[in-house]
C-alpha angles and dihedrals in degrees: 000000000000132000132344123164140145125190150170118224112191106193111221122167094170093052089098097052120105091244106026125186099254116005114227093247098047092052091053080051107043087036090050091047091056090048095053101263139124117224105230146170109225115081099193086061096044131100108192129034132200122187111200119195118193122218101147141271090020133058117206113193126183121215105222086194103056084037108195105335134088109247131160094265082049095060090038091059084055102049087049091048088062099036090060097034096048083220138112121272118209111191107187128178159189140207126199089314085294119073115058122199147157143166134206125220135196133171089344100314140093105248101167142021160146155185136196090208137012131277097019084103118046114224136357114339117211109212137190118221113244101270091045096050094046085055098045096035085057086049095052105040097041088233130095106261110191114216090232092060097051085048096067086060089075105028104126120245085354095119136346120265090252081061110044079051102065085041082057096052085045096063105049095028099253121159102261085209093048094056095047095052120126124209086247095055089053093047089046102032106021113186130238095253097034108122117197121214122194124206142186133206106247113219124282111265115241093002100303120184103256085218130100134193124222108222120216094165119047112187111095089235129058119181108218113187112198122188108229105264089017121108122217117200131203145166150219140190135226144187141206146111113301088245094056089071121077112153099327126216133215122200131213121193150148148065102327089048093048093047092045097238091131142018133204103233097175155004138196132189122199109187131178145123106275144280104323087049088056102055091040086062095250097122114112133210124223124188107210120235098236103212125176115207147143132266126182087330093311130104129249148190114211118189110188118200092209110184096031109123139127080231097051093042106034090244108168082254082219102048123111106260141187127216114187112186124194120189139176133240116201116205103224104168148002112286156075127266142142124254116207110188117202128193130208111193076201132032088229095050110132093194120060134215101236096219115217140248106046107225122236101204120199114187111197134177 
């Protein structure tokens, strides 16, 4: 295995000052707040935590609980850092020694990136052309920054991503070892100018459901044909604190199950809290209880996830989890018909997750 990291550099000349512009304590706090956290002291009762280490005039911080990898919280972390700093944001990145990325953001938005190969960042990428970036680049960073040099960032097979990172550091005077840390470096070898903030979720207003989908297509309609006899499975993915799940409930509606063109025939959940748990084996499987009942004259599939609780698996109930559930249709005869699912982070929700997209089933011979 090589390299993988993924890091937030907040640059910040006047961190070093005796009355700098934002202290460092007062932006976790004020950033945390925007993104619907409380800053606390107590880890056992947190659910996200950041490490910041100070070389100025940049801050790394490192995000425990999007350890390593670049995810959307990841990059909105990074949007609101710069929104309450008024400073830039520079996320960079590593895969596995052989992917290189980085993004740029300014005043809350992603204004540059790259990446030398795809999914190591998650969404559209804005990017400036060379020139541009070589002039905007020696604005932001307070430094001269030549064209010819940024262009060797995203010269193909030129250099590995290990390398291009450390280039990278070089040109806008980032620590080459604070970029490279891992979660794990700063739990095992902490440094002498790391700080550690604690946050906690705050309640959902009005009763929200503390769940989240992750959405990987984005249009509000999604064709399935299905052969008559034949089964077509597909996924989705949600997010949430581990408490948030007990005994979850999906459920399946509409017009192809009330017409009986199709039929749900199984279900499968697969939780746990993220990448480094599952390597480390802590992922959990869950087989989904398939029900058929009736609702207000309709039909409907119920797939109940029983077992599945932060209490009964010694999940951390507020650590960030991901529940990825994968279910079955059964073509059972010829037509046409839609499919909602629902989802019920508990059987006795009264409010539902309306999963996207709605499905427009098409049952053929």
């Amino acid at each position: 295995m090589g390299l993988t990291c993924a890091t937030l550099h907040v640059f910040s000349p006047d961190a070093s000052s005796a009355t700098p512009k934002l202290p460092l304590e007062e932006l976790m706090r004020v950033t945390g707040d925007r993104l619907g956290f409380d800053c606390i002291d107590n880890s056992g009762e947190a659910d996200r935590e950041l490490i910041a280490v100070s070389a100025p005039p940049w801050v790394t911080l490192l995000d425990l609980s999007n350890p390593d990898a670049v995810t959307e919280e990841f990059t909105g972390l990074g949007k609101k850092l710069s929104e309450v700093s008024k400073r830039p944001v520079l996320l960079t990145a590593v895969w596995d020694s052989d992917v290189f990325g980085f993004l740029l953001f300014e005043n809350g938005k992603q204004v540059d990136g790259y990446a030398s190969g795809r999914g190591l960042l998650p969404g559209r990428t804005k990017n400036w052309p060379p020139e541009k970036r070589a002039q905007e680049w020696s604005r932001t960073f307070e430094r001269p920054i030549g064209a010819d040099e940024l262009q060797t960032l995203s010269e193909k097979a030129l250099l590995f991503a290990d390398d291009l990172l450390a280039r990278l550091c070089g040109l806008v005077g980032l620590p080459v070892e604070h970029a490279t840390r891992v979660s794990r470096d700063l739990e095992t070898q902490p440094l002498p100018n790391q700080q550690r903030y604690f946050f906690r979720s705050r309640p959902q207003p009005g009763g929200a459901l503390p769940v989240k989908q992750k959405l990987a297509y984005k249009e509000p309609t999604l064709t399935r044909q299905i052969v008559v006899g034949k089964d077509v499975s597909s996924a989705f993915e949600l997010n949430g604190r581990a408490a948030a799940f007990v005994d979850p409930v999906l459920e399946f509606s509409g017009s192809a199950i009330d017409s009986g063109i199709v039929t749900v025939t199984q279900g499968e959940g697969h939780w746990s809290l993220g990448i480094e748990h599952v390597l480390a084996g802590g992922m959990v499987r869950f087989v989904a209880e398939i029900t058929n009942e009736e609702a207000n004259g309709r039909r409907v599939f119920r797939a109940r996830l029983k077992g599945l609780s932060a209490e009964q698996r010694s999940f951390p109930p507020r650590k960030k989890s991901i529940l990825s559930f994968w279910y079955t249709l059964h073509g059972v005869k010829p037509g046409t018909g839609e499919i909602q699912v629902n989802f019920l982070p508990i059987p006795q929700a009264s409010a539902r997750l309306p999963i996207r997209p709605l499905f427009l089933v098409e049952v053929v011979r």
